[in-house]
C-alpha atoms as one frame of an Amber mdcrd trajectory, in Angstrom:
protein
   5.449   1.815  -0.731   7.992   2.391   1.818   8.848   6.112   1.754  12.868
   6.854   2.233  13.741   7.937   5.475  16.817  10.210   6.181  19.348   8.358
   8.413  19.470  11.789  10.478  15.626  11.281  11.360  15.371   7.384  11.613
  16.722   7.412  15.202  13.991   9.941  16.427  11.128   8.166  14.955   8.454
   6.013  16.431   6.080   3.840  14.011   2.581   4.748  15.214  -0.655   2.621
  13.180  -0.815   5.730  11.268   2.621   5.966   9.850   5.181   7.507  12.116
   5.663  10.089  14.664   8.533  12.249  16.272  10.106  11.736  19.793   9.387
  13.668  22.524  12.543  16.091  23.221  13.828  15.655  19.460  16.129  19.201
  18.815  15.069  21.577  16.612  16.764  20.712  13.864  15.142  17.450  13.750
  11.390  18.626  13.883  12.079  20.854  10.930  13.775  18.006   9.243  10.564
  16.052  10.001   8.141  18.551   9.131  10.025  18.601   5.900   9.794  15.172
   5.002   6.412  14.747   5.678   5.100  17.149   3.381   7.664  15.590   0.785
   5.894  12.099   1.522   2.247  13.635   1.737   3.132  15.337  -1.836   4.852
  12.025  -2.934   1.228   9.927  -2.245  -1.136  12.739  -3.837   0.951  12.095
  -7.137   0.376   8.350  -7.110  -1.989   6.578  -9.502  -4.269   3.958  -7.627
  -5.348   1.037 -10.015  -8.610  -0.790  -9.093  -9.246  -4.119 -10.800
């Protein structure tokens, strides 16, 4: 699943093979805003239920 990205941080993101990662020379603002949402989206995945058939 495609976690939601905040339109403020889409600009300043790269997509890496490992998910995504933040421009060099991003302000402040933005690498707290970052920092945020990634433990938002690492919190999001350790509440998910994985199904195996």
């Amino acid at each position: 699943m495609m976690p939601f990205i905040p339109e403020e941080l889409a600009s300043y993101l790269i997509i890496v093979e490992g998910g995504y990662k933040l421009k060099e020379g991003a302000p402040d603002n933005v690498k707290k805003m970052f920092s945020a949402w990634v433990k938002e989206v690492k919190k999001l995945e350790s509440e998910q239920v994985i199904i195996k058939r």
